[in-house]
C-alpha positions as CSV (number, residue, x, y, z in Angstrom):
1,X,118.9,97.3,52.1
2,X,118.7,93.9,50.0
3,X,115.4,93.1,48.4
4,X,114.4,89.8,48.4
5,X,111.9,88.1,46.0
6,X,110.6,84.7,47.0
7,X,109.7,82.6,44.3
8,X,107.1,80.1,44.9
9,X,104.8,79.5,47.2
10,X,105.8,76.4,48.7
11,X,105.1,75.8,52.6
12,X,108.8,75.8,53.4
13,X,108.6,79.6,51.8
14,X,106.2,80.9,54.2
15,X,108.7,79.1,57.3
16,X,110.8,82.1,55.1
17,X,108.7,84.7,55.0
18,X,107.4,84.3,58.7
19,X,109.6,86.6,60.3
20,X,110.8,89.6,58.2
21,X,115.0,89.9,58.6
22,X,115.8,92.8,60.6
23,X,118.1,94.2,57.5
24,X,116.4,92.9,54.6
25,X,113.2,93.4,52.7
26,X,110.6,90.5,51.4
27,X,109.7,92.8,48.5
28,X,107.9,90.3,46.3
29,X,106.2,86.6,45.7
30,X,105.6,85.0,42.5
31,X,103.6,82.3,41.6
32,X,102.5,80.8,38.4
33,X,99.1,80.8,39.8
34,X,98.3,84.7,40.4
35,X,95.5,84.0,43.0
36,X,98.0,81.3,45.4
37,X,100.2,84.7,44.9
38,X,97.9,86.9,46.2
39,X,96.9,84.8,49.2
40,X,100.3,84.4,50.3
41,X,101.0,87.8,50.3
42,X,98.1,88.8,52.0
43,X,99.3,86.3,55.0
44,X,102.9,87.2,55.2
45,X,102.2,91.0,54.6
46,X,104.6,91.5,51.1
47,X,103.7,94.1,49.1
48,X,103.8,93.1,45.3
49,X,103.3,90.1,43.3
50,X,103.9,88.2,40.2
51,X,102.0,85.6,38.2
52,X,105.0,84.5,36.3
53,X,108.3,83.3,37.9
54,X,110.0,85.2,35.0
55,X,108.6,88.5,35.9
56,X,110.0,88.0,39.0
57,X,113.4,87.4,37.8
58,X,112.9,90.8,35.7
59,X,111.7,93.2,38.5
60,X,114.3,95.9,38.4
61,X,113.5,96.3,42.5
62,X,114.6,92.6,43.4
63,X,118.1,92.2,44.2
64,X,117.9,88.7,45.7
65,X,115.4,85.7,45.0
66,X,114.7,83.0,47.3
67,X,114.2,79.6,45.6
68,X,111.8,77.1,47.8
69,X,111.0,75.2,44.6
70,X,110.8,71.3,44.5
71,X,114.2,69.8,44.5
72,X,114.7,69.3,40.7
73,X,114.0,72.8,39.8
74,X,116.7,74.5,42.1
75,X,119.8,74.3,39.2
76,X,117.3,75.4,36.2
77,X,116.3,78.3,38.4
78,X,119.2,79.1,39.7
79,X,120.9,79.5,36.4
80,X,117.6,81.4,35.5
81,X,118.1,83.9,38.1
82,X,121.9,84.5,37.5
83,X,121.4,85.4,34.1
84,X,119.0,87.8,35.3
85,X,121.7,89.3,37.6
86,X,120.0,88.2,40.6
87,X,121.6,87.0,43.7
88,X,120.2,83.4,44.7
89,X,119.1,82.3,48.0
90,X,118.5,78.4,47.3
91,X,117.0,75.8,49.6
92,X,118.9,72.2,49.9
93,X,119.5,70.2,47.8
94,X,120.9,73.2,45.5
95,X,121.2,70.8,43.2
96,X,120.9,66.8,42.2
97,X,124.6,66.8,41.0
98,X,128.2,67.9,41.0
99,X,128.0,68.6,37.2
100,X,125.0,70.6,38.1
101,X,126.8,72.5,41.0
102,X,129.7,73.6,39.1
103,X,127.8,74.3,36.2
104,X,125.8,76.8,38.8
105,X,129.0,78.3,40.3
106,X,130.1,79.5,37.0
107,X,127.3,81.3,35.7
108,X,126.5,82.7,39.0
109,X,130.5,84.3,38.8
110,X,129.9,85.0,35.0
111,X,126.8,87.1,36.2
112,X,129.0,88.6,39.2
113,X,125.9,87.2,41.3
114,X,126.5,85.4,45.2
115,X,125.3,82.2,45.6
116,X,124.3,80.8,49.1
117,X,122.7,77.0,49.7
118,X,119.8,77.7,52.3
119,X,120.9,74.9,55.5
120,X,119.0,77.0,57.7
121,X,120.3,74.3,60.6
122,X,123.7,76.6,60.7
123,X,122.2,79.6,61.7
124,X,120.5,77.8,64.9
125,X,122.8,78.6,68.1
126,X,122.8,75.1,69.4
127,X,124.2,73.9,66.7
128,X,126.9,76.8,66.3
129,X,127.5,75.9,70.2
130,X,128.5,72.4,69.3
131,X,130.8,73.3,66.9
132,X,132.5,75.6,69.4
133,X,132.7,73.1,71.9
134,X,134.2,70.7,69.3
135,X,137.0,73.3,68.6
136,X,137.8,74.2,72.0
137,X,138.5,70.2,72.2
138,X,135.8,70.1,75.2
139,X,135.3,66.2,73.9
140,X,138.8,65.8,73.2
141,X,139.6,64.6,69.3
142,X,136.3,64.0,67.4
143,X,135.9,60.1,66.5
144,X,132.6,59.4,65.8
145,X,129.3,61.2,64.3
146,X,125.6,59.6,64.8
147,X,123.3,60.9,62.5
148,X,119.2,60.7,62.4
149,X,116.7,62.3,60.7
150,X,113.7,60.3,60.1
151,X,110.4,61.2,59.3
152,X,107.4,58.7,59.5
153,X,105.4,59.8,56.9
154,X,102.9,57.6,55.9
155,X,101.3,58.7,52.7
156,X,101.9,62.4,53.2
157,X,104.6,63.0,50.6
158,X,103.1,59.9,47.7
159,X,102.3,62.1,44.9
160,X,104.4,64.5,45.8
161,X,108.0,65.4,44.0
162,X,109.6,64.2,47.2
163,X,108.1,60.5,46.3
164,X,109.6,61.0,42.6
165,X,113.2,59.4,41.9
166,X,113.6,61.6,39.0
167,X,112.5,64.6,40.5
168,X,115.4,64.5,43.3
169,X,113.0,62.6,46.1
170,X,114.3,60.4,48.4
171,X,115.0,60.2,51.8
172,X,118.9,61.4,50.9
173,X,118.2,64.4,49.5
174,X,115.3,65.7,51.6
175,X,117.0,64.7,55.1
176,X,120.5,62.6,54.7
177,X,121.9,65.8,53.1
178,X,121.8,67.3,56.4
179,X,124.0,65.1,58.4
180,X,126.4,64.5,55.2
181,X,126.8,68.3,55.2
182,X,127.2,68.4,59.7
183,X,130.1,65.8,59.7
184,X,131.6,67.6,57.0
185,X,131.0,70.9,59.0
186,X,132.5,69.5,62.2
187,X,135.1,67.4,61.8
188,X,136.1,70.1,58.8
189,X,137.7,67.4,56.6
190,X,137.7,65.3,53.8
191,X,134.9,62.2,53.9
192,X,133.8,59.6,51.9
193,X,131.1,57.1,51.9
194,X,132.5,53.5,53.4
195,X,129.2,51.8,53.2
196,X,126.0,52.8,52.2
197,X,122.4,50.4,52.9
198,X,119.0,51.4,51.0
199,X,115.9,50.5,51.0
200,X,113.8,51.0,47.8
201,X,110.3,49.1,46.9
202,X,111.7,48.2,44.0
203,X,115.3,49.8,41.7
204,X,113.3,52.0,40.2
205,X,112.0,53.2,43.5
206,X,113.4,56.3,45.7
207,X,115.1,55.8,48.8
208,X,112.8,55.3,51.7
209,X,115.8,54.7,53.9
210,X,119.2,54.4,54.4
211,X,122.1,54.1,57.0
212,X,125.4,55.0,55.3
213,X,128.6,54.9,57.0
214,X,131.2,57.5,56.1
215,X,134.9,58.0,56.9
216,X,137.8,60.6,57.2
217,X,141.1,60.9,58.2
218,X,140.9,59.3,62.3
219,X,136.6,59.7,62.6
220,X,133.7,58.1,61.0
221,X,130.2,58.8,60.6
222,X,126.5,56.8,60.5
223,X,124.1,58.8,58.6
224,X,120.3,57.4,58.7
225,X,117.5,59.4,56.9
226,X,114.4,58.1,56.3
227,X,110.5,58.3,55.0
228,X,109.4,55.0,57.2
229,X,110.8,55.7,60.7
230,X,110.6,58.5,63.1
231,X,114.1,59.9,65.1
232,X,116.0,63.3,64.9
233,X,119.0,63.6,67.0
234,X,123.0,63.6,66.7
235,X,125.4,62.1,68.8
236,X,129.3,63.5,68.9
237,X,131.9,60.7,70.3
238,X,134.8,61.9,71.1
239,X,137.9,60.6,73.0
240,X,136.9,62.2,76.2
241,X,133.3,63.0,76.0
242,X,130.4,63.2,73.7
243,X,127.4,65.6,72.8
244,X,123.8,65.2,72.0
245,X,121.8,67.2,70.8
246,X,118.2,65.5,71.2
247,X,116.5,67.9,67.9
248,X,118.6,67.0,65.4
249,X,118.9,69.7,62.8
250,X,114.7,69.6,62.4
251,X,114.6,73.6,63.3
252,X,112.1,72.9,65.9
253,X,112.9,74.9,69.2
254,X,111.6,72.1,71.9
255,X,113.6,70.5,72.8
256,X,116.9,73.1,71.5
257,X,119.4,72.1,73.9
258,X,122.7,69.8,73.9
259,X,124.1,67.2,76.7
260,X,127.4,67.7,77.0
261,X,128.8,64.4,79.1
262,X,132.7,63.9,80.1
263,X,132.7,61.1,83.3
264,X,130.5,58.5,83.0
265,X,130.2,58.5,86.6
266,X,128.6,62.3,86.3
267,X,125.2,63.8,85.1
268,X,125.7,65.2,81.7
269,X,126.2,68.9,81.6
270,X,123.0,70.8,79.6
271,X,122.5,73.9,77.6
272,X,119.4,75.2,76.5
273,X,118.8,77.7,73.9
274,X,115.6,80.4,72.8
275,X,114.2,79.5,70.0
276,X,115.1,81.7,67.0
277,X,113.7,81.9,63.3
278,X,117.1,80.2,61.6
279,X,115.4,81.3,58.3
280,X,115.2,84.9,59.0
281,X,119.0,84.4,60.5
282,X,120.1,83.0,57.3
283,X,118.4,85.7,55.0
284,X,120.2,88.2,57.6
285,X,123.4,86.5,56.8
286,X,122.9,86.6,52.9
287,X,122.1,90.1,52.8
288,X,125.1,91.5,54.7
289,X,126.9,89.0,52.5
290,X,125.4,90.8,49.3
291,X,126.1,94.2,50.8
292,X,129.6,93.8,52.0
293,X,130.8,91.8,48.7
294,X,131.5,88.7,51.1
295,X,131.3,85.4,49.3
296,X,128.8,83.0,51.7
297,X,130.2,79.6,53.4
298,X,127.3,77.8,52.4
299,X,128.2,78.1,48.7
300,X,128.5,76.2,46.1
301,X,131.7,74.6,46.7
302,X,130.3,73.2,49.8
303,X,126.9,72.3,48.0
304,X,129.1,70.4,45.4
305,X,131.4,68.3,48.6
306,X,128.4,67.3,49.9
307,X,126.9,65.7,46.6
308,X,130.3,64.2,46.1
309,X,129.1,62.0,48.9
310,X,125.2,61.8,47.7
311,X,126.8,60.2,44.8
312,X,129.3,57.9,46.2
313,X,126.2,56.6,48.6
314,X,124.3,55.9,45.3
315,X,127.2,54.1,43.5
316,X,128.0,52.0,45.9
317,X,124.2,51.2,47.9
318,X,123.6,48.0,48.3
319,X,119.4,46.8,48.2
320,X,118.1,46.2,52.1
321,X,115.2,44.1,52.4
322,X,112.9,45.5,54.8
């Protein structure tokens, strides 16, 4: 049974450690603070901790780490953890670059350690539904992809790494990255970014929103993230019909459904789905990967397509006034 260490206590780690995975273990939590360590053991029921990240990384009975860490730490650390022949569990963005990605693949197959970005979005079955239903051609050919993720925040996040251009904040990173990395997963082809509009307070600023437009071979794609707004939901056109699924990738169950609609003269056709723990699905996933010797589909080649598009959006933004 894999043995997971989680390393930081960050809010999105306890989302992890909420539900233990059926054929896994959450052996361990590090923190540099020993005390934040403690607590959150205490809450999600783990058994040991660390005060160091590094001792972590050195516990001989750890075979996997999760890395919840803010976004500029997750290539250090998941260098970090190769080396120490642990097999990383990383949330998104894996990293800020492609450099970065491919520097991160090949240590991680130097160190004969599996690599898996954490989109814990794949792992929900509504999602996995729509991609069936796109294959089976139930919207005939795929033309269109319609993207938000928006997230009114106020001042929540200002002082926060999320708020920080040179600590991988922005709106892009933290939410775009999800619907850059669905239209690559459904329409399983080559995109790049048309267009890309960006709101920043001033150049220096991060990305408080954006709508970019992306194409591919016969489709294209609007993906809107922001800080400043508030709307999660995708919208699949296709040349005879279209889906929606109202949550957006957010995780939350209510409301987990899609509309499937074919005649416009006809009620669309729902599906509703139970709400599942798509972290404790995805640390499933990794495990059996680990045990089985099976290299993930979330890995690193994929982490590095999808920041081939991060970084055509920021070559090519133009300012919006707002």
């Amino acid at each position: 049974m894999i043995r997971y260490g989680i390393l930081g206590t960050a809010r999105i780690a306890g989302s992890f450690a909420r539900e233990k995975p059926v054929h896994a273990e959450l052996s361990a939590v590090a923190s540099r603070d020993l005390e934040k360590a403690r607590r959150f053991a205490e809450e999600y029921h783990i058994p040991r901790i660390h005060g160091s990240y590094e001792a972590l990384m050195e516990d001989p009975e750890i075979d996997a780490i999760y890395i919840p860490l803010p976004h500029h730490l997750h290539h250090e650390y998941t260098l970090k953890c190769a080396r120490a022949g642990k097999h990383v569990l990383c949330e998104k963005p894996a990293a800020l670059t492609v450099k970065e990605a491919e520097l991160m693949a090949e240590i991680c197959d130097q160190n004969k350690v599996f690599f898996m970005e954490a989109f814990m979005y794949r792992f929900l079955p509504v999602h996995q539904r729509v991609k069936q239903l796109v294959d089976q051609g139930a919207i005939g050919r795929l033309r269109h992809i319609d993207f938000h993720f928006c997230i009114q925040v106020g001042e929540m996040l200002q002082g926060t790494f999320r708020w920080d251009r040179k600590l991988g904040g922005g709106a892009i990173y933290d939410l775009g990255i999800y619907g850059i990395d669905l239209c690559r997963w459904m329409a399983g082809s080559r995109w790049e970014t048309a267009s890309a509009l960006v709101y920043r307070e001033n150049p220096k600023s991060i990305d408080a929103f954006s709508q970019v437009m992306l194409k591919t071979s016969g489709g294209t794609g609007s993906v809107t993230s922001s800080f400043i707004t508030q709307a999660y939901y995708y919208i699949l056109s296709g040349e005879g019909g279209s889906i929606h699924v109202p949550g957006g990738t957010t995780g939350k169950p209510i409301p987990n459904l899609l509309a499937l609609k074919n005649k416009p003269d006809q009620p669309p056709v729902e599906e509703k789905f139970e709400p599942v723990n798509a972290y404790q699905k995805e640390a499933e996933y990794f495990a059996e990967c680990i045990e089985k010797k099976r290299k993930p589909f979330l890995d690193l080649d994929n982490c590095a397509a999808n920041l081939r598009i991060v970084e055509e959006i920021f070559k090519k933004e133009v300012r919006l006034e707002l």
